[in-house]
C-alpha positions as CSV (number, residue, x, y, z in Angstrom):
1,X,-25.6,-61.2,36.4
2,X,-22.8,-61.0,34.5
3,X,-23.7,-57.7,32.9
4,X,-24.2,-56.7,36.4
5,X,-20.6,-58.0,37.5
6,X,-18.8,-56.0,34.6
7,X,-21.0,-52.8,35.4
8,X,-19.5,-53.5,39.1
9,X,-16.1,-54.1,38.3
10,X,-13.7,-53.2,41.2
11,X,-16.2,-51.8,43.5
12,X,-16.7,-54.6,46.1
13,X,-20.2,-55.2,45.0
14,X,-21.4,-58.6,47.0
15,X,-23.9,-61.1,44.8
16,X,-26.4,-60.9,47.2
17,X,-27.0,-57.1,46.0
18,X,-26.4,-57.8,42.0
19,X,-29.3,-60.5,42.7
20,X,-31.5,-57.3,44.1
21,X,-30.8,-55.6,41.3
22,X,-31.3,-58.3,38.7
23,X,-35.0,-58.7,39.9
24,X,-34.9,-55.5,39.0
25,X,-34.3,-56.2,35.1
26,X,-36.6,-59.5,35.7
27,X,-39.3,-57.1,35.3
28,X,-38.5,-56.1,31.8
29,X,-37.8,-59.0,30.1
30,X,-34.5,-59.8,32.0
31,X,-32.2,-57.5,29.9
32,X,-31.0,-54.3,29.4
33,X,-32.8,-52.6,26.6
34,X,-29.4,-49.8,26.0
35,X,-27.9,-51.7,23.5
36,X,-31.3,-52.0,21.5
37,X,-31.6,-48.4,21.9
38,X,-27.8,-47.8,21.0
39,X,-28.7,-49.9,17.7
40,X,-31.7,-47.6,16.9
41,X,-29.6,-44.4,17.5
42,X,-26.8,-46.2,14.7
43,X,-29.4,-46.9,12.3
44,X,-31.3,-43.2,12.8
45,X,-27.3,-41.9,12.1
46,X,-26.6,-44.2,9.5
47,X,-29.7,-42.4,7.7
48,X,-29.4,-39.1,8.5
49,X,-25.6,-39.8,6.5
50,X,-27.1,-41.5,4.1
51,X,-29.9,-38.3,3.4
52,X,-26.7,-36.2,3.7
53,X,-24.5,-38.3,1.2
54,X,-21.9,-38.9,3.1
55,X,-20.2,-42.1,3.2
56,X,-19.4,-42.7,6.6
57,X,-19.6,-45.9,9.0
58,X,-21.1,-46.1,11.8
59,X,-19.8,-48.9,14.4
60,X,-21.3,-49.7,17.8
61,X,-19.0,-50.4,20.8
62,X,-20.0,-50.7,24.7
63,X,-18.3,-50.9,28.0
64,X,-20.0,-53.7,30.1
65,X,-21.4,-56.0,27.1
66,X,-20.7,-57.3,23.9
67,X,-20.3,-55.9,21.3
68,X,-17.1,-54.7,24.1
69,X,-15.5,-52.1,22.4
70,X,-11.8,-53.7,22.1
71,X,-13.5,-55.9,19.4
72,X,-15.5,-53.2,18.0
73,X,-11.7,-51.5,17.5
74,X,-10.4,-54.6,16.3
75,X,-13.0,-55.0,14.0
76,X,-12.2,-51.6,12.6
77,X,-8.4,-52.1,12.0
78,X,-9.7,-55.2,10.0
79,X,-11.6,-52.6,7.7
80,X,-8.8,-50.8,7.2
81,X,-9.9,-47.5,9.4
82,X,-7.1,-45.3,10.9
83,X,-9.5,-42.4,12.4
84,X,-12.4,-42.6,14.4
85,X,-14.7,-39.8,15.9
86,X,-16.3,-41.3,18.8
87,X,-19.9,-40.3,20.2
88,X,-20.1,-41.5,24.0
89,X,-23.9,-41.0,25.0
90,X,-22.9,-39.2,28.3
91,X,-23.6,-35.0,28.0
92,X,-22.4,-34.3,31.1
93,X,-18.7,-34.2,32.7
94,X,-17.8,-36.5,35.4
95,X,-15.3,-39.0,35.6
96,X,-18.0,-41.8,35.0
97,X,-19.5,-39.6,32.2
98,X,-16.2,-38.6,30.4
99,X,-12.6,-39.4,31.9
100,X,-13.5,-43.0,32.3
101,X,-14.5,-43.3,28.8
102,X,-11.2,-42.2,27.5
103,X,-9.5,-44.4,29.8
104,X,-11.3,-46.7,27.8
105,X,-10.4,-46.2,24.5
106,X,-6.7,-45.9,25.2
107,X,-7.4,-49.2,26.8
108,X,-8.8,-50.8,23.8
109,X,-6.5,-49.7,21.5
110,X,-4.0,-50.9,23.4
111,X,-5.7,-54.1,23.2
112,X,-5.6,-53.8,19.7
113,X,-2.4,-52.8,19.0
114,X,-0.1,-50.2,17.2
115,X,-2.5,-50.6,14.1
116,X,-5.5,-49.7,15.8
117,X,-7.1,-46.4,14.5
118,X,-7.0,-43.0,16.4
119,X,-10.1,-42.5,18.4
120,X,-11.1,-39.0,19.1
121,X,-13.8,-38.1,21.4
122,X,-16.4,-35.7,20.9
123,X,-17.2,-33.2,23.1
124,X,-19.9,-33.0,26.0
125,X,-22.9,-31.8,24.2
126,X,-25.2,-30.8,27.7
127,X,-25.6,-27.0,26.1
128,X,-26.2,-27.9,22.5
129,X,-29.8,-27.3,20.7
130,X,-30.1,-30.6,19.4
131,X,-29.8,-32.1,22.9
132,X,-32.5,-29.2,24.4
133,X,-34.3,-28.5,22.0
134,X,-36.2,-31.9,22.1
135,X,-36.8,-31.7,26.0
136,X,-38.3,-28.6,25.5
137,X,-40.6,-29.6,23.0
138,X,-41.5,-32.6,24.9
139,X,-41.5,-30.5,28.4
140,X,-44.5,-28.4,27.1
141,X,-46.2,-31.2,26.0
142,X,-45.9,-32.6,29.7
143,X,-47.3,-29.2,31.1
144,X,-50.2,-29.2,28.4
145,X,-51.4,-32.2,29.9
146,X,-51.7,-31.1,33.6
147,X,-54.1,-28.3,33.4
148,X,-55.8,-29.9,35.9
149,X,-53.1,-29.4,38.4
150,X,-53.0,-26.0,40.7
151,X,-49.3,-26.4,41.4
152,X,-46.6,-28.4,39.5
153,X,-43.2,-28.6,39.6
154,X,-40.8,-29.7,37.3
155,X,-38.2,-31.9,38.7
156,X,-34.8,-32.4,36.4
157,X,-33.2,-35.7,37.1
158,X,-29.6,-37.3,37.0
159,X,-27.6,-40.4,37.6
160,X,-26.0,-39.5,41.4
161,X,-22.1,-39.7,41.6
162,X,-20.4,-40.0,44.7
163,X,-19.5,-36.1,46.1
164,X,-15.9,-36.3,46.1
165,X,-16.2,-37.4,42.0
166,X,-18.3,-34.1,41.9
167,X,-15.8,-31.9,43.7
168,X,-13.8,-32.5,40.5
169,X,-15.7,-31.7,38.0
170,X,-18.3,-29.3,36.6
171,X,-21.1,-32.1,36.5
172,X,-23.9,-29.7,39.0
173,X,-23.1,-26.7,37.5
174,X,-23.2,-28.3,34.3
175,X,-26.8,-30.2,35.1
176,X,-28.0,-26.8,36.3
177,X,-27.2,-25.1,33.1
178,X,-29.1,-27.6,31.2
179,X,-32.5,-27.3,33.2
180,X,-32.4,-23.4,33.1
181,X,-31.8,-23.6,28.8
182,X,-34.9,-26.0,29.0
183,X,-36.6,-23.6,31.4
184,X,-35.9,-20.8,29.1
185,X,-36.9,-22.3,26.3
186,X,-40.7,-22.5,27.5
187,X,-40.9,-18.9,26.9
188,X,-44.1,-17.2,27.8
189,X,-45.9,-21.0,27.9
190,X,-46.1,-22.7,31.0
191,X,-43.5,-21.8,33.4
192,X,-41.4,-19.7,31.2
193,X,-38.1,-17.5,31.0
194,X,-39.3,-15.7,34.0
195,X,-37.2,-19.0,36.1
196,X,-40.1,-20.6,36.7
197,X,-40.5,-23.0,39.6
198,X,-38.0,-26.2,39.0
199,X,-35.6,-28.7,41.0
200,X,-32.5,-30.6,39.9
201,X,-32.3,-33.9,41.4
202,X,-30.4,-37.2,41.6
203,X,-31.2,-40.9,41.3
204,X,-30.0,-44.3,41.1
205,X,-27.0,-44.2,43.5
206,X,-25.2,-47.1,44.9
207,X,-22.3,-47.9,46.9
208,X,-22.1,-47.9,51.2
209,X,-24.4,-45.7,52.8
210,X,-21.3,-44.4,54.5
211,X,-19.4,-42.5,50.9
212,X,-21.8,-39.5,50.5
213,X,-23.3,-38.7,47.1
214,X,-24.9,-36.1,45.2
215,X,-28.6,-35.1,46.9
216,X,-31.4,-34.9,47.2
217,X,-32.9,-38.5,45.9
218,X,-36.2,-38.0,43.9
219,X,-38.0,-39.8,45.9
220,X,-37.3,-38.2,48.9
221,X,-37.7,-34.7,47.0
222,X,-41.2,-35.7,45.8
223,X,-42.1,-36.1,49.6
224,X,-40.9,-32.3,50.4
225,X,-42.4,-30.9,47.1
226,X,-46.1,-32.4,47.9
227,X,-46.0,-31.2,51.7
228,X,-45.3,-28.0,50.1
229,X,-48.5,-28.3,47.8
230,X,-47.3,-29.3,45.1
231,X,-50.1,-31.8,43.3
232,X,-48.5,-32.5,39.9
233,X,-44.6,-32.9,38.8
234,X,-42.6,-33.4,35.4
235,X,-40.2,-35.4,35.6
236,X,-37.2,-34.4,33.0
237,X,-34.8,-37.2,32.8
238,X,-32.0,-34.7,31.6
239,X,-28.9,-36.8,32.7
240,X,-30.1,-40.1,30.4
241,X,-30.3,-39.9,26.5
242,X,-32.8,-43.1,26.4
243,X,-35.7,-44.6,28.3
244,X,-33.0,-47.5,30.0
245,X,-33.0,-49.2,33.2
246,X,-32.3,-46.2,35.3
247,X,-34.9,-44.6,33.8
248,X,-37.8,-47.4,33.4
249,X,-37.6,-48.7,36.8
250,X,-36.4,-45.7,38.8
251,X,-38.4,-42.8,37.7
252,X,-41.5,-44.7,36.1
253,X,-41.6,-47.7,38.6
254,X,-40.0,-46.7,42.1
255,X,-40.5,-42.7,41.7
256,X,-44.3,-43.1,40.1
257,X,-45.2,-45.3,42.8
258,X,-44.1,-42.8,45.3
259,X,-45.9,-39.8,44.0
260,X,-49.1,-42.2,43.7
261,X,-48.9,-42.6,47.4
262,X,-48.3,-38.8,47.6
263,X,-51.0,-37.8,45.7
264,X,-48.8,-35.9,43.0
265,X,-50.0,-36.6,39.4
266,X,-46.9,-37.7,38.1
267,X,-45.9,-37.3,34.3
268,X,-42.1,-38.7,33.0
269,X,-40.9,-36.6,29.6
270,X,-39.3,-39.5,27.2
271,X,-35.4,-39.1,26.7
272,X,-33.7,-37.2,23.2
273,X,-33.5,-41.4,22.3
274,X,-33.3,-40.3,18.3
275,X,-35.0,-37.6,18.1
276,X,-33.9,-35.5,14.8
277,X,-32.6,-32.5,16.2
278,X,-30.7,-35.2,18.4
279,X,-29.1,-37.4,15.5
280,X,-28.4,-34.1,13.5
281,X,-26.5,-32.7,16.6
282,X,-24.1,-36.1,16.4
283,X,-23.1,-34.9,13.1
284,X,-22.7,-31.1,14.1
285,X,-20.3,-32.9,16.7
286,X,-18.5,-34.8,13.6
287,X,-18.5,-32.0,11.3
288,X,-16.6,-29.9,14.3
289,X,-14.1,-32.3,14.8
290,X,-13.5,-33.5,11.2
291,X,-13.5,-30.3,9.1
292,X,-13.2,-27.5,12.1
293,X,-17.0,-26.3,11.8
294,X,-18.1,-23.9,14.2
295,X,-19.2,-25.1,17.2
296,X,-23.2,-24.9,18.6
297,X,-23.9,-24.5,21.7
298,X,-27.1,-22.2,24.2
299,X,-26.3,-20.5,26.9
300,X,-23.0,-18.1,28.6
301,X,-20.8,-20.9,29.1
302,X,-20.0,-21.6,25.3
303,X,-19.4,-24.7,23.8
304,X,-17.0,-27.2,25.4
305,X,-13.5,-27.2,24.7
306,X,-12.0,-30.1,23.1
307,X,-9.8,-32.2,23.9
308,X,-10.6,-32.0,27.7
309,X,-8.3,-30.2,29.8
310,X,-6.0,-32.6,31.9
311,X,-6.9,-31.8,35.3
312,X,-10.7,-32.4,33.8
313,X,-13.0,-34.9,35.8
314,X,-10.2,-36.8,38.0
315,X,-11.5,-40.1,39.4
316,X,-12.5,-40.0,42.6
317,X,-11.0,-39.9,46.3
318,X,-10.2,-43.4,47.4
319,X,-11.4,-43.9,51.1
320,X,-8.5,-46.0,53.0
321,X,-9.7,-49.3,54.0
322,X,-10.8,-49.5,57.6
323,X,-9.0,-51.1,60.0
C-alpha cells in the first residue's frame, strides 16, 4: 500500500481503490517484480561494459520505491561522480514517460545539493533497432505458432494517458510509428511490409470515469475484433520494456480471460526485458551522449532530438474543481 500511495501521489486516489488494486499484486507474491527486473537489466549492462572494457558504473534509482532516486544521487556524490547519463525505461514521449522524469532529477539533485553530479537524460529510444528489433523477432515467433488460426490480428498495446496529456505530446503518433517498424520488419513472413492487418491499443488507465483517456481499452477491442472474425490475436506489449504488473495482470490475466470467453486464441509476445540488441542499444544511447556518436534510429522520423524541446510533453490540463 504504500508503493501504491507514492505511485498515487497527488491524484486524489481513496484507500478503498489502492486496496482493489493491491489484491491485484496479492496474486503475484504481493510485490512488484520492476525493481527485480530493473536489477537484471543493471547486471545484463554491467556485462555488456564489462565485454566492452569499459569502466563504467551502473547505479539503480526509482521513483515510487527505494532505492528512491534522491539517495541513489546522494550515493553518487559520495563516490565522487560529477556526470551521469541517465537511461529512464520509458520509449515513448508523454509527460508521464519523459517530462515528469526530468522533473525528477532536478528534484533530486536539489535534494542533494550543489555537489550533486549532472544528470543527463537519454533520449526516447521508440524508433531504435535495438528496441524493435527484439519484438520483431519475438512477433514471428507468436505468428509461427498460430497456424491454426484463419484470421489473427495483432494488437499493439500501451499504458493509456489521459487525452488532454496526449494533446501535448507526440505519444500516438509516436506508438503508431513503432507498430508499423515492427510490422515492417515481418517482411514477406506472416503479415508483412505490405501493412498487414494490426491495432494500437491502450490499457491500464485510472482516474474518474469523467477525465477522458486515450481509447480503445483492449479488452473492449478484443470484443470488436472477434465479432469481426477474428479467432486468434498477438498481443505486442510495445509501450512496457518488462513483463511488470501492467503487463502480468492486465494483458495475461484480465485481457487472456477475456479472449477465452471470446473464443480468440490469445498469445502475449514477452517485453525487450534484456534482450541483447536491447542492452547494446543502452550503450548506443551512452556512446551518443558521451562521445557525440551518431545516432540509430528506423523509420522517416529520425532519431530524437536531445535535449527535449521546451514546449515538449507539458503536464496535463488541470480540470477546476466542481462546485
Amino acid at each position: 500500500m504504500d508503493f501504491l500511495r507514492n505511485v498515487t501521489s497527488g491524484r486524489n486516489v481513496p484507500d478503498e481503490r489502492l486496496a482493489e488494486v493491491a489484491e491485484q499484486y496479492a496474486l503475484f507474491g504481493g510485490r512488484s517484480p520492476i525493481n527485480d527486473q530493473c536489477r537484471d537489466l543493471v547486471s545484463a549492462l554491467d556485462q555488456r561494459l564489462a565485454a566492452d572494457i569499459r569502466e563504467l558504473p551502473v547505479y539503480f534509482g526509482t521513483r515510487n520505491w527505494h532505492p528512491f532516486l534522491s539517495d541513489t544521487v546522494r550515493q553518487m556524490t559520495k563516490d565522487g561522480r560529477q556526470r551521469a547519463a541517465v537511461f529512464v525505461t520509458s520509449a515513448f514521449g508523454s509527460y508521464s514517460g519523459c517530462r515528469q522524469y526530468q522533473e525528477d532529477l532536478a528534484r533530486a539533485r536539489d535534494e542533494v545539493g550543489p555537489a550533486a553530479p549532472a544528470l543527463e537524460k537519454l533520449r526516447l529510444f521508440y524508433n531504435h533497432p535495438g528496441f524493435i528489433n527484439p519484438q520483431v523477432r519475438s512477433l514471428k515467433r507468436a505468428l509461427g505458432s498460430l497456424t491454426g488460426c484463419a484470421s489473427v490480428r495483432v494488437v499493439f498495446s500501451a499504458h493509456s494517458i489521459p487525452q488532454s496529456m496526449a494533446a501535448g505530446c507526440e505519444y500516438e503518433a509516436q506508438l503508431n510509428e513503432a507498430a508499423k517498424l515492427i510490422m515492417d520488419g515481418l517482411g514477406a513472413d506472416g503479415l508483412g511490409s505490405d501493412g498487414g492487418r494490426f491495432d494500437v491499443v491502450f490499457q491500464s488507465r485510472s482516474g474518474p470515469p469523467r477525465v477522458p483517456w486515450l481509447e480503445p481499452d483492449i479488452n473492449d477491442h478484443l470484443r470488436t475484433i472477434a465479432a469481426q472474425g477474428a479467432d486468434g490475436v498477438v498481443v505486442v506489449p510495445i509501450g512496457f520494456t518488462s513483463d511488470h504488473m501492467e503487463v502480468m495482470f492486465d494483458l495475461d490475466t484480465q485481457a487472456a480471460q477475456t479472449a477465452a470467453s471470446l473464443g480468440l486464441v490469445f498469445e502475449r509476445i514477452p517485453t525487450v526485458g534484456t534482450d541483447p540488441d536491447y542492452v547494446a542499444m543502452v550503450v548506443d544511447l551512452i556512446d551518443e551522449l558521451a562521445s557525440g556518436a551518431s545516432p540509430v534510429a528506423l523509420g522517416s522520423s529520425g532519431p530524437w532530438r536531445m535535449p527535449c524541446p521546451d514546449d515538449h510533453c507539458p503536464p496535463p490540463a488541470r480540470r477546476p474543481a466542481a462546485g
